[in-house]
Each structure stands twice: as C-alpha cells, then as structure tokens.
C-alpha positions as CSV (number, residue, x, y, z in Angstrom):
1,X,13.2,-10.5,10.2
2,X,11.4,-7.3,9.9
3,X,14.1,-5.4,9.2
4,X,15.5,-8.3,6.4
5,X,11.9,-7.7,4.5
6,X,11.8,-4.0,5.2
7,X,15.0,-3.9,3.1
8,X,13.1,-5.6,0.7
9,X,10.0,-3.7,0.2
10,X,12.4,-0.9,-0.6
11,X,12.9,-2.8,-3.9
12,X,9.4,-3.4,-4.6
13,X,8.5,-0.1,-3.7
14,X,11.4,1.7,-6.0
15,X,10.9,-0.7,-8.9
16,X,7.2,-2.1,-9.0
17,X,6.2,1.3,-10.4
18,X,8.2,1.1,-12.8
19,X,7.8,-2.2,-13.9
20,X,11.1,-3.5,-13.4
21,X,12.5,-6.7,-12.0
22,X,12.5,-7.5,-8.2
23,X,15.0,-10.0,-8.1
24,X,17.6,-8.6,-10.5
25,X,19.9,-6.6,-10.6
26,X,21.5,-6.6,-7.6
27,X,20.8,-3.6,-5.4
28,X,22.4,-0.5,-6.4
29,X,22.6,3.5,-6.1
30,X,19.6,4.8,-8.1
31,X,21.5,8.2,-9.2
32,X,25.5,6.7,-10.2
33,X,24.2,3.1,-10.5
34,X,26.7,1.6,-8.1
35,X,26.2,-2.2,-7.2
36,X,26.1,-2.5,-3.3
37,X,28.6,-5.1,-1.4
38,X,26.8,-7.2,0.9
39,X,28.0,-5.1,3.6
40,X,26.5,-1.8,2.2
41,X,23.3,-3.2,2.8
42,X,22.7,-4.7,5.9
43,X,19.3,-3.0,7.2
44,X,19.4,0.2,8.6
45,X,23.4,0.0,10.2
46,X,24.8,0.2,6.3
47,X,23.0,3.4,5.9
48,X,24.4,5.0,9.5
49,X,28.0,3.6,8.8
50,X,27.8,4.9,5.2
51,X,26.6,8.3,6.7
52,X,23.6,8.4,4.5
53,X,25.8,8.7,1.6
54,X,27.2,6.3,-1.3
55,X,30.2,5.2,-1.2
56,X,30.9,5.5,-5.0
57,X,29.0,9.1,-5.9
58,X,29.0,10.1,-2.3
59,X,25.5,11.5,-2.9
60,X,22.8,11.1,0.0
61,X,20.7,8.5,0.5
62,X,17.2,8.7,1.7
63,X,16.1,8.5,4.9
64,X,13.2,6.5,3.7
65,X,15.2,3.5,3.3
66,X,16.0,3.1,7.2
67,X,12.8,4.0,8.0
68,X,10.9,1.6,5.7
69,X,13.0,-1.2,7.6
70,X,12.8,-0.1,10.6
71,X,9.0,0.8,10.7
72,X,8.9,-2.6,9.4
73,X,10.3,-4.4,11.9
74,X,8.5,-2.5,14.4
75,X,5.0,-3.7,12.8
76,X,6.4,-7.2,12.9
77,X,7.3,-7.0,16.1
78,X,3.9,-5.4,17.0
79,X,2.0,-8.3,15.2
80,X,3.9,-11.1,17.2
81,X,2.6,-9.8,20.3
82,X,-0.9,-9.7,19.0
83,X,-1.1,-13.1,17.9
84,X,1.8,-14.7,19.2
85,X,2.9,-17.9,17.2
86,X,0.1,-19.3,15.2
87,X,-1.5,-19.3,11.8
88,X,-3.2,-15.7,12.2
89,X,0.7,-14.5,12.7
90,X,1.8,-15.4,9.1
91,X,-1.6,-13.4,8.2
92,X,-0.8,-10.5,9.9
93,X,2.9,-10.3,8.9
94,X,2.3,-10.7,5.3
95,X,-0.4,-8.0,5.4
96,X,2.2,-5.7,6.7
97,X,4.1,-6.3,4.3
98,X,1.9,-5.8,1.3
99,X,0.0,-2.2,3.2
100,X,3.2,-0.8,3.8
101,X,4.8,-0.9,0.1
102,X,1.6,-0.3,-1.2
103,X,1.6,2.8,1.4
104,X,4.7,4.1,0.0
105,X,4.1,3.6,-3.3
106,X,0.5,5.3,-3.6
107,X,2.4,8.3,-1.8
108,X,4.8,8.7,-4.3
109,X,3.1,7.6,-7.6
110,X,-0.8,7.8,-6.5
111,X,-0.9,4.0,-7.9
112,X,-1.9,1.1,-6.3
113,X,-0.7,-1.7,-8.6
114,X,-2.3,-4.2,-9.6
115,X,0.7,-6.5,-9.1
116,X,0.7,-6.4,-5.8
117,X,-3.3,-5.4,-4.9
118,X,-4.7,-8.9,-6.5
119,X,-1.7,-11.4,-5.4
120,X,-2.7,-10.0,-2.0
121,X,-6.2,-10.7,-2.3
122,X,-5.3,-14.3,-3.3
123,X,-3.1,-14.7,-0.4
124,X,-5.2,-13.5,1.9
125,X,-8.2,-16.1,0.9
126,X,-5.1,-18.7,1.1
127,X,-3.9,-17.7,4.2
128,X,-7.0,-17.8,5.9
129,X,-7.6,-21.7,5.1
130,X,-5.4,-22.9,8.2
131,X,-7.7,-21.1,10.5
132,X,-11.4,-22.8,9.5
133,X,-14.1,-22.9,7.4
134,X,-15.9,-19.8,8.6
135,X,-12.6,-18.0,8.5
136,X,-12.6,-18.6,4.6
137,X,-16.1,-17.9,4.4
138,X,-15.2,-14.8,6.3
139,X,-12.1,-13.4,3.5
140,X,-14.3,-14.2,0.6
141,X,-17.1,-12.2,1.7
142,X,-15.1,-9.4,3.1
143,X,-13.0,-9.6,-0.4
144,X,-16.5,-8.9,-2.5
145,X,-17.8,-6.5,0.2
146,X,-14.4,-4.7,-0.2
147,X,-14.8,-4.4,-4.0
148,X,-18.4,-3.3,-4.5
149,X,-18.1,-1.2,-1.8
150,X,-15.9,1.5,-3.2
151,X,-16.7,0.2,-6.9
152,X,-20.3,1.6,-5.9
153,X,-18.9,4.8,-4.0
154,X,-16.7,5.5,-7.2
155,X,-19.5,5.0,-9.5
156,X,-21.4,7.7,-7.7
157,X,-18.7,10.2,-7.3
158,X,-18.7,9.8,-11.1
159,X,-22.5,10.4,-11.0
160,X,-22.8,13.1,-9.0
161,X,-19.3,15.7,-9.8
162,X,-18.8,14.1,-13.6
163,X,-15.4,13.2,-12.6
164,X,-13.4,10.7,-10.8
165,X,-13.9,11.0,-7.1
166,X,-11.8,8.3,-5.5
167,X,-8.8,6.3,-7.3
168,X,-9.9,3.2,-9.1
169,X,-6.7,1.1,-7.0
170,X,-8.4,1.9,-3.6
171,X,-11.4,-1.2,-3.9
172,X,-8.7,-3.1,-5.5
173,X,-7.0,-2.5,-1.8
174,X,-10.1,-2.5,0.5
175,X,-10.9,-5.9,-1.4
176,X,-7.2,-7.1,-0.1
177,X,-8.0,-6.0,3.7
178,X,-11.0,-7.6,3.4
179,X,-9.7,-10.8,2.1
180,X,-6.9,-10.7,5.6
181,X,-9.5,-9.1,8.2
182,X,-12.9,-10.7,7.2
183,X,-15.9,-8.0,6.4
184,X,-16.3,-7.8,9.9
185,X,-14.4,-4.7,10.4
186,X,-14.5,-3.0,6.7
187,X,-17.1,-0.4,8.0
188,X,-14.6,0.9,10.8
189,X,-11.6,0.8,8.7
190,X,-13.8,2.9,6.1
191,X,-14.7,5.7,9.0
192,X,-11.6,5.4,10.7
193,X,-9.6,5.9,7.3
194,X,-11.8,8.5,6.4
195,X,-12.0,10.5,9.4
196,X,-8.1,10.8,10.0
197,X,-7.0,11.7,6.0
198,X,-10.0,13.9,6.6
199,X,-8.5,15.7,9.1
200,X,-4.7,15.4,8.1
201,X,-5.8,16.7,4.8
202,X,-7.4,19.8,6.5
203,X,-3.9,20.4,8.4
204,X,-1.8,20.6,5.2
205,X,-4.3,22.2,3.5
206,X,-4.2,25.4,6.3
207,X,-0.3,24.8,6.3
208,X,0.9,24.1,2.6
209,X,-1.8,25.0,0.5
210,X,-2.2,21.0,-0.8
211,X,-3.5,18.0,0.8
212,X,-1.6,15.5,-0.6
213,X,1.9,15.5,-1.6
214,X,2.4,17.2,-5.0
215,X,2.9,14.8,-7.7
216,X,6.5,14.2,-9.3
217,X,7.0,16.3,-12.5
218,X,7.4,13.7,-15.8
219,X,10.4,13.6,-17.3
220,X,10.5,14.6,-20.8
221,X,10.2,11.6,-23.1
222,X,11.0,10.6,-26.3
223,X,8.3,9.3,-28.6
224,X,8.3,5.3,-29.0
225,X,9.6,3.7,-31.8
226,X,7.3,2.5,-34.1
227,X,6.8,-1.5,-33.8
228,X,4.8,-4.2,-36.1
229,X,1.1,-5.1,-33.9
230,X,2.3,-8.0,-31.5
231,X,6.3,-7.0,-31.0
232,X,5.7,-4.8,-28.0
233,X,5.0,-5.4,-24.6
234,X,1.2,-5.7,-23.8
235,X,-1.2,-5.3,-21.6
236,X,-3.8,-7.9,-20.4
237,X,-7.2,-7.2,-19.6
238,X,-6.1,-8.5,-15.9
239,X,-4.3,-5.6,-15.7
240,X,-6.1,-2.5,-16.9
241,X,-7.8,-1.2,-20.4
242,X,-7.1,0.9,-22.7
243,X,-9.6,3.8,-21.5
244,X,-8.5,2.9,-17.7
245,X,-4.5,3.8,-18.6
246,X,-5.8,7.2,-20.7
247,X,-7.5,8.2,-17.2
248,X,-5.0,7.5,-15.1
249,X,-2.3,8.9,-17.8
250,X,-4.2,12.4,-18.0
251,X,-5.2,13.0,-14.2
252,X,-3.5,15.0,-12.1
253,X,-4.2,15.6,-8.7
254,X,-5.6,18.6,-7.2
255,X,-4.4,20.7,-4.6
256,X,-7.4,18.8,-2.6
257,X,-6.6,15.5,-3.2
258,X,-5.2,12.9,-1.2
259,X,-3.9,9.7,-1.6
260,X,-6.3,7.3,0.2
261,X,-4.0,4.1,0.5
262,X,-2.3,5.3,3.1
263,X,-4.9,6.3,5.2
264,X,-6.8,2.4,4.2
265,X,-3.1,0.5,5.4
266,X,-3.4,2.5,8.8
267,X,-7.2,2.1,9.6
268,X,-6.4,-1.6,8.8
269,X,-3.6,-2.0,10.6
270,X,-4.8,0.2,13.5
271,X,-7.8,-2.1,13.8
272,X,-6.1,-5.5,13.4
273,X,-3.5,-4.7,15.8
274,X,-5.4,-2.5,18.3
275,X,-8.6,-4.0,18.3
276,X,-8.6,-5.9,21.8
277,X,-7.3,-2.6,23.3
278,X,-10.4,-0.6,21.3
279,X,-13.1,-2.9,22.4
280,X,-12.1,-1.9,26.3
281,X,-12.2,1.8,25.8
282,X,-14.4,2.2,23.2
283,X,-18.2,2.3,24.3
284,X,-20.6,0.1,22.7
285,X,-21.5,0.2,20.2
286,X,-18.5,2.2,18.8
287,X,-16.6,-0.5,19.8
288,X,-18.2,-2.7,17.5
289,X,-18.4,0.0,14.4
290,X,-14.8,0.0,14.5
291,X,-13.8,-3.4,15.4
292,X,-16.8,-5.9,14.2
293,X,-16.1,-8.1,17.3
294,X,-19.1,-8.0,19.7
C-alpha cells in the first residue's frame, strides 16, 4: 500500500505546484508527454525494468520517483509497527502522506501550498474524533498553538531584520502537525527541526557555498492576454492576497536560506514514530521537551 500511494504523491507533488489536475490526465512522461501503460507504472519495478528510461523518448527518469514510493512504503510500514491496527494508524499513515509531498515539494518550489497545508489540518481534527474527546481537544489546541506560534516568530523576524525571516507556508504546516500530534510535542519538533536544518545547513554551507538547494531558474514567459474583470481564474482570500502572491513572486532565496518543511516533516515524524524509543534514552526532562509524554 505504501508503495501504491508513494506512486501517487509523485503526482501531487509534480502537479500541485502547478495547479494542475490530480486525477487527469493519465500519467505520462513530463519531457515527450507519453501516456504510460498500466505496466509502465507499477511502483518502483516499472522504473528498474524500464531502466530508468521512457520507453517512447528514451530519456531518463528520475530517481526521485522510486524513491518517493519506496521511502513511502517504508514510513507506512514503520507506522504499523508503532501503532499496530487501530484508529491512531489511519492518523499516522495519512500524515505521512501529506509531510512527505509537502517535503518534496517545498524542496523544489520553497511553497507549501495551501491545498494541501489546510485540508490537512481538517483531517487531522477529523481524524482525531475516533480516539476521544481529549484527543480532539488535544488537535485543536495544538492546531492554534501551531499557527500563532510561527505567525508570532514571523512577525518578529519582520520586526527585527525588516524582511521576511521564515516562509509564511511553515505555521500553515506546524498548524497541520499540531492538528495529528496534539501540542504536546510542538516545542520538540520546533528544537529538533531547528537544531538538525541548523546544522545541515552549516554542512552545505562549508561544502557548496548554499544552504538550501538553489532555486529553479523561471522560464521565460509571455505576457497574459488581456481579459474583461471576472473571465479569469481567481484567487480567494482562502488562498492568499494580492500583497502575499507579490512577496512570494519577488523573493528569492539566499545563499543562507533553507527550506524549513523539510526539516518540520522529519522532527514530526521522528517524534511520532520514535517517541517510546526517545523517552527510554533520553534523560528527563529532555525526554519530555522532545516528546510531551511524561
């Protein structure tokens, strides 16, 4: 099954940034446009019996794809041991899936959308009914704490260096683990996140000059055709204003930045998943810092 939805997300995470359709077309080569039989993409064994290549262009195709299914099924695998069969399963599993296409995607595009960041928030308060009252309590409150959190922390970057300091998708995504893992555990996954894309950042900055990966160079484009008020597409306010799309549209990252995502999936998923193996290494009361269990 994890390798089924790993084959998946690489759909949402090729086509979500570009606003494009997740059901159709079919799945197809994204350089000659070739529609794949039903044997070209079975999970992982298409891509080593096609030997990384397309059959029609005979171009290569990314190793991200096999590796998106098969890390995956690895996490799905991983969460069934943690929680075996029950409620807090279907929790876990569908938090894998929405950290790791957001993962991929805020590595290549520095965007966490909002298409996937607030249906996740909802389904983590829904999935969080089966297991009680104080459960629910739990996801709403860690949801809020989640939000104000970093909606406070970006506010005073913007205070203190006059600029943007983290990227306004990341309380959107701490808002979404807080929804799945209660507020319990926020302050670790905060640290934990921190402290490691801290340090990875330091390492690529000493080997390749840049923390982060260097963003994609834009394509030339040609200007819009002029439309009558109302023809277009639009955006809703649910989405993002005016002024938030001109920010987004002019920054480019520094060699120094990093996209924090990433680094929020794995403290979240490091903690959900590793937690009763933390609390029996860990000293108190780091235990509890990372964990929220006492």
């Amino acid at each position: 099954m994890g390798l089924l939805f790993g084959s998946f997300l690489n759909v949402v995470i090729a086509r979500v940034p570009h606003d494009q359709s997740i059901v159709s077309p079919r799945s197809r080569c994204p350089r000659c446009g070739h529609q794949l039989a039903w044997y070209e993409n079975i999970p992982v064994f298409s891509w080593i019996a096609l030997r990384a290549r397309c059959s029609a262009c005979g171009l290569p195709i990314s190793w991200r794809y096999p590796l998106i299914e098969l890390l995956t099924a690895l996490l799905f695998l991983s969460c069934q041991r943690r929680f075996g069969w029950s409620p807090e399963l279907v929790s876990g599993l569908v938090l894998v899936l929405l950290l790791v296409s957001l993962s991929f995607i805020d590595l290549e595009h520095w965007i966490l959308p909002h298409e996937l960041t607030l249906p996740g928030i909802a389904a983590g308060l829904a999935l969080s009914v089966p297991m009680g009252l104080e459960r629910v309590r739990d996801a709403a409150i860690g949801a809020a704490a989640g939000f104000l959190v970093f909606w406070g922390m970006e506010w005073l970057g913007r205070l203190i260096f006059k600029k943007e300091a983290l990227g306004g998708g990341d309380k959107f995504l701490l808002a979404l683990i807080g929804a799945f893992l209660t507020w319990k555990p926020l302050l670790g996954v905060i640290f934990l996140s921190s402290f490691q894309g801290a340090v990875v950042g330091v390492v690529m900055l000493l080997i390749h000059g840049r923390a982060g990966p260097a963003p994609a160079p834009e394509a030339p484009t040609a200007p819009p055709p002029a439309t009558e008020p109302g023809s277009g597409p639009e955006q809703t306010g649910a989405e993002r204003t005016s002024e938030e799309a001109d920010d987004e549209d002019d920054w480019v990252p520094g060699p120094t930045n990093i996209p924090f995502g990433p680094w929020l999936s794995l403290a979240a998923l490091e903690v959900m998943l590793l937690g009763p193996w933390l609390r029996e290494v860990l000293p108190l009361p780091v235990d509890v810092l990372l964990t929220g269990v006492r």
